[in-house]
C-alpha positions as CSV (number, residue, x, y, z in Angstrom):
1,X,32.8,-2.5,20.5
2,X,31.0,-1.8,17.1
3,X,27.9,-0.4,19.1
4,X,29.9,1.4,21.8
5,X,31.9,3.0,18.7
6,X,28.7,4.6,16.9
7,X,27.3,6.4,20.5
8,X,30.8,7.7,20.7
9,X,30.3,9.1,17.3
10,X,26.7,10.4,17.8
11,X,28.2,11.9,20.9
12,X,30.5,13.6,19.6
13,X,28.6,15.2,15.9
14,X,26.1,16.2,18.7
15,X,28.9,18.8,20.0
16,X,29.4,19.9,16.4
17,X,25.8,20.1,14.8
18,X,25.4,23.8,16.8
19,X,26.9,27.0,17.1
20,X,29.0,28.2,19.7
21,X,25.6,30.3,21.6
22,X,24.2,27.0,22.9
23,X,27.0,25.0,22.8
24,X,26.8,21.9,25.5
25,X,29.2,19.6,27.4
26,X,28.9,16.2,26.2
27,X,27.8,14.9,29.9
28,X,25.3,17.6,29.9
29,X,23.1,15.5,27.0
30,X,21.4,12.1,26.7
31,X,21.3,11.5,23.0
32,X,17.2,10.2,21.8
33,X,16.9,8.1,18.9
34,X,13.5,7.2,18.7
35,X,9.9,9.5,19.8
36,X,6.7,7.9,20.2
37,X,3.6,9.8,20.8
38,X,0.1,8.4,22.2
39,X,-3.1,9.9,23.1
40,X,-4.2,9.1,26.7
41,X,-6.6,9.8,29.3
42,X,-4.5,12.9,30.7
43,X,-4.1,14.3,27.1
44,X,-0.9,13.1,25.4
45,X,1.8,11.1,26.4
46,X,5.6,11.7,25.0
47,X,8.0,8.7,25.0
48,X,12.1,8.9,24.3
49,X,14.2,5.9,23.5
50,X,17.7,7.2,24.1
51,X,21.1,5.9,24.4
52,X,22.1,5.1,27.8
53,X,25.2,7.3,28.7
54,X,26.8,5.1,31.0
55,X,26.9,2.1,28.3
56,X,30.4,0.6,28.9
57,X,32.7,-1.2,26.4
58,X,32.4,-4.5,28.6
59,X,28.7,-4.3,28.2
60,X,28.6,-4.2,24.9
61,X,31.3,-7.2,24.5
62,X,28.9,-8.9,26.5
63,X,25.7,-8.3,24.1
64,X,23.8,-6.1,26.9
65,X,21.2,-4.8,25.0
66,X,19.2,-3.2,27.5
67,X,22.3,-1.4,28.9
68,X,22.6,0.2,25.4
69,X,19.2,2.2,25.2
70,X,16.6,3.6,28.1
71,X,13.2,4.5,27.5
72,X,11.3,7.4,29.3
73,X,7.6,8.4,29.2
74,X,6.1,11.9,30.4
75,X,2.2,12.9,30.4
76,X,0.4,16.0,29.8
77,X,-2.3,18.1,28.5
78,X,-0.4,19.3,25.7
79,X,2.8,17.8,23.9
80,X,4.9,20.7,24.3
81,X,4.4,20.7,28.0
82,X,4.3,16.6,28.4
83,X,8.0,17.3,26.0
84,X,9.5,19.1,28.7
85,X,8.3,17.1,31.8
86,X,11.0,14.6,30.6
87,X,13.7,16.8,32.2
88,X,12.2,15.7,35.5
89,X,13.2,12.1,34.7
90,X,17.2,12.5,33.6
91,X,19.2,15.2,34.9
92,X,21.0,15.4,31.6
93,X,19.3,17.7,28.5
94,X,17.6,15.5,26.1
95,X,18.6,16.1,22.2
96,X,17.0,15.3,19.2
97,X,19.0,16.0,16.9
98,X,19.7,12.4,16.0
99,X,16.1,10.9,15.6
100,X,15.6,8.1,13.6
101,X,12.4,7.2,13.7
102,X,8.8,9.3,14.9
103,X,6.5,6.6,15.9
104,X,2.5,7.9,16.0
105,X,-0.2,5.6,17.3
106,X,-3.1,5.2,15.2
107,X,-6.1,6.5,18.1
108,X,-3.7,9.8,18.1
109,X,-3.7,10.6,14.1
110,X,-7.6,9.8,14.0
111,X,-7.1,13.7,15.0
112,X,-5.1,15.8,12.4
113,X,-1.4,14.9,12.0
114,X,-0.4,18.1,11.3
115,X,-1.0,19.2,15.0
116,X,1.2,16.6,16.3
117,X,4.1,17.4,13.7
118,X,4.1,21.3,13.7
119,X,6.3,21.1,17.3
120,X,9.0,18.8,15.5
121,X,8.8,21.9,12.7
122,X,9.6,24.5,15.0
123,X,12.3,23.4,17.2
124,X,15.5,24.2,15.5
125,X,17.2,20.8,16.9
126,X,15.1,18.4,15.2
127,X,16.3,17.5,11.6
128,X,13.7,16.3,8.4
129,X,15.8,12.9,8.0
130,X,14.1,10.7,9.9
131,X,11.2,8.1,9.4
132,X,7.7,8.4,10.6
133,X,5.5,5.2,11.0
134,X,1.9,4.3,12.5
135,X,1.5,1.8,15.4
136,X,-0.7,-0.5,13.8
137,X,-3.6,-3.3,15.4
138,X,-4.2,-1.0,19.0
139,X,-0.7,-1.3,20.0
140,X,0.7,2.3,21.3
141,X,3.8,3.7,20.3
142,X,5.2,3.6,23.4
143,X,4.8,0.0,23.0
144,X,7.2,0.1,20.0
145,X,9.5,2.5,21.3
146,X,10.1,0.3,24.3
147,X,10.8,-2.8,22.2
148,X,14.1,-4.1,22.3
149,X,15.7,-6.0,18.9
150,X,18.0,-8.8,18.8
151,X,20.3,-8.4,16.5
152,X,20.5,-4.5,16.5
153,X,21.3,-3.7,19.9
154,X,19.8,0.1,19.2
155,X,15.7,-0.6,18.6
156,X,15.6,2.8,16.8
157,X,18.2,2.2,14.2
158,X,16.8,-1.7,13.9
159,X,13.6,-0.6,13.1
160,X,14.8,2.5,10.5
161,X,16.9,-0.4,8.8
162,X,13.6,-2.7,8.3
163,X,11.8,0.1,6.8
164,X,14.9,0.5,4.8
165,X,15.3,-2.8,3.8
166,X,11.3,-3.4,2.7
167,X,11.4,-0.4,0.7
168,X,14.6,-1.5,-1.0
169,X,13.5,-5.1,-1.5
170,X,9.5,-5.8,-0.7
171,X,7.9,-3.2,-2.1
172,X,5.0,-3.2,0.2
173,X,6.2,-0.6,2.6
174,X,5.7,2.9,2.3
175,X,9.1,4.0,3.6
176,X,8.9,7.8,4.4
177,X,11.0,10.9,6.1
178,X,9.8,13.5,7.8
179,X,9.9,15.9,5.4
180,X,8.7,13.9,2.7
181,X,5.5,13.3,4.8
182,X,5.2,17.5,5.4
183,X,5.7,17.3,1.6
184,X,2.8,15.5,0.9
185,X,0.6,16.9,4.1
186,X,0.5,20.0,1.8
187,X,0.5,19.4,-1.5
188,X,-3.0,20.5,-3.3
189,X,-4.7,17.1,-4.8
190,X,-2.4,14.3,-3.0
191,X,-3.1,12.2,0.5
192,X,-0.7,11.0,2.8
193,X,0.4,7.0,2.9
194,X,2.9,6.1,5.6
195,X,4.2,2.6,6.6
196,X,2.5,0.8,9.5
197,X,4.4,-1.1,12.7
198,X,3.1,-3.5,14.9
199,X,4.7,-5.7,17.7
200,X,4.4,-9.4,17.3
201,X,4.0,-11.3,20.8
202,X,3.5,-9.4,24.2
203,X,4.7,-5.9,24.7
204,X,5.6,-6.0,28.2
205,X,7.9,-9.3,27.8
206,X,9.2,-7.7,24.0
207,X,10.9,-4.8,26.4
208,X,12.8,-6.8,28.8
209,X,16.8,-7.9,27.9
210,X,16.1,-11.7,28.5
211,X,13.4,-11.8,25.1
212,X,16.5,-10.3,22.8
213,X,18.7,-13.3,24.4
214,X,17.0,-15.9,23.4
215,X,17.5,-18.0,19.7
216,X,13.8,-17.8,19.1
217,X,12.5,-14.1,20.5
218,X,8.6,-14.3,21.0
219,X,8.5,-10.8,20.8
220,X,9.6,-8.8,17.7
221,X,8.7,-5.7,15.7
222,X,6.9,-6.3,12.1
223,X,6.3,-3.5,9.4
224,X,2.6,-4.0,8.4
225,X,1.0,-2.8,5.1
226,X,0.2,1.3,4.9
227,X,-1.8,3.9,6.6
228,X,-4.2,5.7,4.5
229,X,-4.6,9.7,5.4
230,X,-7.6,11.5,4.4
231,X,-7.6,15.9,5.6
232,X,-4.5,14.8,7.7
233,X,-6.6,12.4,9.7
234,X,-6.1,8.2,8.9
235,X,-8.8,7.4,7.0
236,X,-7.5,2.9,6.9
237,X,-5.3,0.9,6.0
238,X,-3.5,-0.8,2.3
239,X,-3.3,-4.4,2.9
240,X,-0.5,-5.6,1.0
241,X,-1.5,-5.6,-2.3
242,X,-2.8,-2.1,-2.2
243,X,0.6,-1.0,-0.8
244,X,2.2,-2.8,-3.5
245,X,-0.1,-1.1,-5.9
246,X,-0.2,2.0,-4.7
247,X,4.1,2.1,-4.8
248,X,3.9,0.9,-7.9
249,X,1.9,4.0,-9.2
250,X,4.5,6.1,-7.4
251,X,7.5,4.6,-9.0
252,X,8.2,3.6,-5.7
253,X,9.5,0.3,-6.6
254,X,13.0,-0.9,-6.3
255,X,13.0,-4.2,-5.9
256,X,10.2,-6.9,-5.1
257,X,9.0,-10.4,-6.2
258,X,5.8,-11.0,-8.1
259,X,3.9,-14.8,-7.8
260,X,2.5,-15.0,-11.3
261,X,0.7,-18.0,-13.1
262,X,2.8,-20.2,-15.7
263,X,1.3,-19.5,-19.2
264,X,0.4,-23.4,-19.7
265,X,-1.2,-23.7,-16.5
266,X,-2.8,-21.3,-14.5
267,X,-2.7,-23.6,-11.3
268,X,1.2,-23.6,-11.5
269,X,3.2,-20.7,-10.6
270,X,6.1,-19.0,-11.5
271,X,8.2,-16.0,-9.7
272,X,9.6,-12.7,-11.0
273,X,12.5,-10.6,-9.0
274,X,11.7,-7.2,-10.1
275,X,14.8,-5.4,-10.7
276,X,13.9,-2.2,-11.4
277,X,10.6,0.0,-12.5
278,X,9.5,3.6,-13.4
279,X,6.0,5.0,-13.5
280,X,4.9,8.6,-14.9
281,X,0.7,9.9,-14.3
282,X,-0.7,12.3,-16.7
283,X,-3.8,14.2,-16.8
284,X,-6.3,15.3,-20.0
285,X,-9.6,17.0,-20.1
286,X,-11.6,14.8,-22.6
287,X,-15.0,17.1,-23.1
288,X,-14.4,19.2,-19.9
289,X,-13.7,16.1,-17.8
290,X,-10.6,14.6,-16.5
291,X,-9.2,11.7,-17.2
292,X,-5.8,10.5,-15.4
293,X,-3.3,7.7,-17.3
294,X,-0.9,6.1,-15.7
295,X,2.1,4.0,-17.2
296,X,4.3,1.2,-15.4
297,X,7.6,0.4,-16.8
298,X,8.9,-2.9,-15.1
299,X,12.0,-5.1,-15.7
300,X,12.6,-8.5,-13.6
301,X,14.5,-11.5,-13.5
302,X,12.4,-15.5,-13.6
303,X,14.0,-16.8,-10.7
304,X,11.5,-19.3,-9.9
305,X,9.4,-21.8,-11.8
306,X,7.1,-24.6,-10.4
307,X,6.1,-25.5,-14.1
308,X,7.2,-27.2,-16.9
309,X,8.3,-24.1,-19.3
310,X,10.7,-23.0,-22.0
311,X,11.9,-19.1,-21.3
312,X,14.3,-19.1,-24.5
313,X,10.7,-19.9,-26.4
314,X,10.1,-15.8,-27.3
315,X,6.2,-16.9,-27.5
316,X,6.5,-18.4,-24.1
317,X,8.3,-15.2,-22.7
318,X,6.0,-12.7,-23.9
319,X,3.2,-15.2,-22.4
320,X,4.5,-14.8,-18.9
321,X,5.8,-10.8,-19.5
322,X,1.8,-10.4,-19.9
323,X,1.2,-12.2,-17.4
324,X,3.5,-10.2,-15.3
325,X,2.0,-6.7,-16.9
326,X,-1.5,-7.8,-15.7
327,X,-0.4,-8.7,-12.4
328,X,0.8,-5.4,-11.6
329,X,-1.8,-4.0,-13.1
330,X,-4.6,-5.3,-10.8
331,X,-2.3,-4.3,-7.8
332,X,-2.5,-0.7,-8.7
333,X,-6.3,-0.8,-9.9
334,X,-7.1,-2.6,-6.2
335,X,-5.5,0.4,-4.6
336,X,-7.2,3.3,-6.7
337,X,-10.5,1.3,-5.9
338,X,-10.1,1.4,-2.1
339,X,-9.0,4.9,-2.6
340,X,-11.7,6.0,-4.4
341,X,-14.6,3.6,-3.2
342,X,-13.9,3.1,0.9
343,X,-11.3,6.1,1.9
344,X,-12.6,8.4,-0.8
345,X,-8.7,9.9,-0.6
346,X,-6.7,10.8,-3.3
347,X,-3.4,8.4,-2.4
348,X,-2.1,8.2,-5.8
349,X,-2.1,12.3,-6.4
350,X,-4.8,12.1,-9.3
351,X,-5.6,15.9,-8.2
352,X,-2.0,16.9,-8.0
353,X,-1.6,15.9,-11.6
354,X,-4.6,17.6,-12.5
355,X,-2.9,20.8,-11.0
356,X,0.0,20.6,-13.0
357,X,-1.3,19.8,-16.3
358,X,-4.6,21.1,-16.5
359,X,-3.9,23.9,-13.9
360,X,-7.6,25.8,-14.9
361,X,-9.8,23.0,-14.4
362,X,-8.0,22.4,-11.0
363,X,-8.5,25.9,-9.8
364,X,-12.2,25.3,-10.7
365,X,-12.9,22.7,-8.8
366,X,-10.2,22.1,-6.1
367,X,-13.1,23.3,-4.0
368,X,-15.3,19.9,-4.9
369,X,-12.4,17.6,-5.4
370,X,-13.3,15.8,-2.8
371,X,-16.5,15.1,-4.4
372,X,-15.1,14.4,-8.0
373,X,-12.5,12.2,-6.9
374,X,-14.5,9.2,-6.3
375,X,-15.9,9.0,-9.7
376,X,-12.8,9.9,-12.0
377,X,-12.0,7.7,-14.5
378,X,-8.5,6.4,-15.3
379,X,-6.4,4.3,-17.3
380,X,-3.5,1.7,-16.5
381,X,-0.9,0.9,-18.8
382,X,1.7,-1.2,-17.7
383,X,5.4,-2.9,-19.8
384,X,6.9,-5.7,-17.8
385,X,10.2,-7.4,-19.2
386,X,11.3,-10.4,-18.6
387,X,15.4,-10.0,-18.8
388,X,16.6,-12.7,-17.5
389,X,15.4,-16.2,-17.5
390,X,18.2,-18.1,-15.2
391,X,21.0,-20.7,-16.5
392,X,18.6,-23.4,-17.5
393,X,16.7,-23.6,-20.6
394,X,13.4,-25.6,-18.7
395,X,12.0,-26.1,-15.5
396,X,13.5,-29.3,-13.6
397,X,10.2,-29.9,-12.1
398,X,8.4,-32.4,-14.3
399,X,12.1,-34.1,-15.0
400,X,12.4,-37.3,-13.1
């Protein structure tokens, strides 16, 4: 009933969200949650996951997920033309004003994002709210469109809560909206990261109702590491640590863990809930050439400890604190060192900076930044606190 309750209120909002000139009958619209575009042989291909109208209250008792949602694929030359070919496949109007997730596959943004994006821009139905992802590992985005989720019976809304969820508590994903990502597609000195999808097990099997019924699903969606833009085009991919790295430099950072090693005993390792964490980048001409600084403010919780160690020891805390501080450290260096040395894009906003605080210099030489970038120097600083050390004063590990 909890499902069938949220279509009737996206049902209804969608009467109220426009003025009385193009007002429609509810039974005139099928409401689309999620958009996945591929490039194909024929040009581009346009896929809708929307909520299936004629979802019942006894289907949804029952845990029908496929009854829920419907997905429908058009082809064309062009996206606005392969957009409206979808009216030949439900007699109802389709609306968009309730995405939740843009889903681009990674052959189509090898070609400049922008392109794909300006359509979404100009239609006055489409809001700026919603997520945008790359299909990641050759997997189209129809493929994750079309994959159904077992404990959200709405795929679109499963997947925006996952990138919710890892940028609240992982840190590693790079969870952005659509306006955020126009944002950063045109601000001077700073490249585009957005947060990778993949589907885990086989596509086909992963959109078929029998896969979410099951207590061990073999197929499933899975958020993996960040794409890396370069011009609007993807230029690679942040593993993990880079992602971490690269959020960190962002003050992107909410909530994550860090694996450090004990201050006795490298070997042994200790774990650190981040809690919170902050991050400001400045810019300086030092002789005529720039130099960018960038300090990390971090605060966690020890909430692990596989060695034998004393946190009420101060000498002991500060040991694993800079422990912590170099950690985080080399997560951001290893992602302005891909950025610099293999994408030779400015992730991190280095020229961005440079534009606000040393606004001369940049009008100079926007022209060549793509040159300069590579090579300019910076410097890390980064404060981790340890706050809280847990209820006991030692590790039980060596006890017997």
């Amino acid at each position: 009933m909890k499902i069938l309750k949220v279509i009737i209120i996206l049902l209804l909002c969608s009467s109220l969200v426009t003025g009385c000139w193009n007002r429609r009958e509810l039974n005139e619209l099928v409401i689309a949650l999620a958009i996945g575009l591929d490039k194909t042989e024929k040009g581009y291909q346009f896929t809708v996951q929307v909520i299936n109208p004629t979802v019942s209250s006894e289907a949804t008792k029952k845990g029908a997920v496929g009854s829920t949602v419907r997905t429908l694929s058009a082809e064309g030359e062009a996206l606005f033309d392969t957009w409206r070919k979808l009216t030949k496949l439900t007699p109802r109007k389709t609306y968009f004003g309730h995405i939740q997730v843009l889903v681009l596959q990674e052959e189509l943004v090898k070609e400049d994002i922008s392109k794909f994006l300006d359509p979404l821009i100009r239609d006055h139905e489409y809001r700026t709210d919603f997520y945008v992802v790359v299909a990641k590992d050759g997997d189209s985005a129809k493929d994750i469109v079309k994959t159904l989720t077992f404990l959200e019976p709405i795929p679109a809304l499963s997947l925006k809560t996952m990138l919710e969820s890892s940028n609240e508590n992982l840190g590693s994903a790079t969870a952005y909206e659509f306006d955020e990502v126009l944002e950063d597609l045109k601000t001077d000195g700073k490249e585009l990261v957005i947060s990778g999808v993949k589907v885990m097990g086989d596509a086909e099997a992963g959109s078929q109702v029998p896969n979410t019924e099951t207590s061990d699903p073999k197929t499933y969606l899975e958020l993996d590491n960040s794409a890396v833009f370069k011009g609007g085009k993807i230029a690679g991919w942040f593993n993990e640590q880079q992602s971490k790295g690269y959020n960190y430099s962002q003050g992107n950072i909410k909530s994550t863990s860090e694996m450090v090693s004990c201050p006795m005993n490298k070997e042994e390792k200790l774990t650190v809930e981040i809690i919170r964490s902050s991050a400001k980048m400045n810019a300086k001409l030092i002789d005529g050439v720039p130099k960018i600084t960038i300090e990390v403010e971090a605060e966690g919780n020890l909430v692990d400890v596989e060695c034998e160690l004393d946190p009420s020891d101060m000498k002991v805390l500060k040991k694993v604190e800079k422990n912590l501080s170099k950690h985080i450290k080399s997560d951001i260096t290893e992602a302005i060192r891909v950025s610099q040395e293999e994408f030779k894009s400015d992730t991190l906003g280095f020229g961005s900076v440079l534009h606000r605080k040393e606004p001369s210099y940049w009008r100079k030489h926007k022209n060549e930044w793509e040159d300069l970038f590579p090579a300019i120097q910076y410097d890390i600083s980064v404060s981790a606190k340890v706050r809280n050390t847990g209820s006991l004063g030692h590790s039980l590990s060596k006890e017997g």
